[in-house]
N, C-alpha and C positions, 0 to 999 in steps of 0.2 A: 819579393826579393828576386825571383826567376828571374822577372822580363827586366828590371833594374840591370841585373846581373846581364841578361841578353843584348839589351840596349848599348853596355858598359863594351862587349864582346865586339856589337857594328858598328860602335861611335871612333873604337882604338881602329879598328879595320879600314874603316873609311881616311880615317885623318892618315894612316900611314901608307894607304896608297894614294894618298889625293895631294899630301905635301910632306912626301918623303924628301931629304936631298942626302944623297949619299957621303955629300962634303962636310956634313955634320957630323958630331960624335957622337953616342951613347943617347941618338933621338928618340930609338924605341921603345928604353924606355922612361924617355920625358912624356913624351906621346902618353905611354898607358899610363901614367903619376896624374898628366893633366885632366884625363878621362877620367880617372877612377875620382877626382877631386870635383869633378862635378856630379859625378849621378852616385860614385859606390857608398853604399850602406855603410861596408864595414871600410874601417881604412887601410890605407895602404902598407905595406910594412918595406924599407929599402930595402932587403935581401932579397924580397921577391923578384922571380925571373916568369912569371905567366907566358912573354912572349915565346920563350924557348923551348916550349914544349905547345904552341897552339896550333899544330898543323895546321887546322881548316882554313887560317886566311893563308898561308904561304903554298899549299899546295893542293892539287886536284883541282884547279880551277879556280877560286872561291874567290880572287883579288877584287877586295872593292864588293864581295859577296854574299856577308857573312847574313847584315840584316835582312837577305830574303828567308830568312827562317821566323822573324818578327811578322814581315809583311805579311807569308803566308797565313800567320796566325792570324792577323789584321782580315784580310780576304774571307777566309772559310769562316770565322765567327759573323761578320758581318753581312754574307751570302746565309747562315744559318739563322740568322737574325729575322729574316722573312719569312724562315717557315714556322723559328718561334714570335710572330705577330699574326701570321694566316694559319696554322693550323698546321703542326707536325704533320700530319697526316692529309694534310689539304693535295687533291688533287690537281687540282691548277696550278699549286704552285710547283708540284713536282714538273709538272708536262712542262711551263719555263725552264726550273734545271737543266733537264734534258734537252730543252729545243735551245735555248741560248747558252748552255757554259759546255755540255757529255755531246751533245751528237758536233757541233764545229769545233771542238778542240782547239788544236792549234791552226786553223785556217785564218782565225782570224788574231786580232793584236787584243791579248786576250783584257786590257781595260775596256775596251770596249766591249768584251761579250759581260765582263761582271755590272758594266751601266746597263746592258742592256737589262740581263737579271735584274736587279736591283734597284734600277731607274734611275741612280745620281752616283757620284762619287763615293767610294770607301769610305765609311768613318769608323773610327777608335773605339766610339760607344761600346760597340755588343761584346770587345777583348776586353775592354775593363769590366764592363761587368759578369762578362763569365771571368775573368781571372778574381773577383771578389773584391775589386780597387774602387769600383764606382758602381752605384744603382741603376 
């Protein structure tokens, strides 16, 4: 239910800065009703105002932001995923960590330092299955 619930948080974030129009009325919340009607668990109730108190997508930055808290999870499980298939403790693959993702930091565009780790693109695998969704 978390990431449901997480998902549910960057899907309203996205649509309402990606096809807000100000000439409309009461979008945001059509917006959250039409999110919640596709991923929420639990339903929706009309009284509810969740926009009105969600700071994180309206301020400190966050616009269009919310699901790098997702992706991060997405990243660091699947960057973890190599050390649980070579060996927690496997030296080699630490000395990679540190030579491709800890010692160039932000030098580089950091999808390319996690292919490098890693060898291919990001996958969902090792979130669901550490989150207990998938084997």
């Amino acid at each position: 239910m978390f990431v449901l619930r997480q998902l549910e948080f960057a899907l309203f974030d996205f649509r309402l800065h990606h096809t807000f129009d100000a000439n409309k009325s009461n979008q945001v919340l059509d917006t959250l009703h039409q999110v919640k009607a596709e991923v929420a668990v639990v339903p929706t109730v009309d009284w509810g105002r969740m926009p009105h108190s969600f700071s994180h997508i309206f301020a400190g930055g966050y616009a269009a932001g919310y699901y790098s808290y997702l992706w991060a999870e997405v990243l660091s499980a699947d960057a973890y995923s190599r050390f649980e298939e070579e060996g927690i403790f496997n030296a080699q693959t630490g000395q990679s960590f540190l030579d491709e993702i800890l010692t160039k930091g932000g030098s580089e565009e950091p999808m390319k330092l996690f292919k490098n780790f890693r060898g291919r693109e990001p996958q969902l695998d090792a979130l669901l299955r550490h989150k207990g969704i998938a084997n």
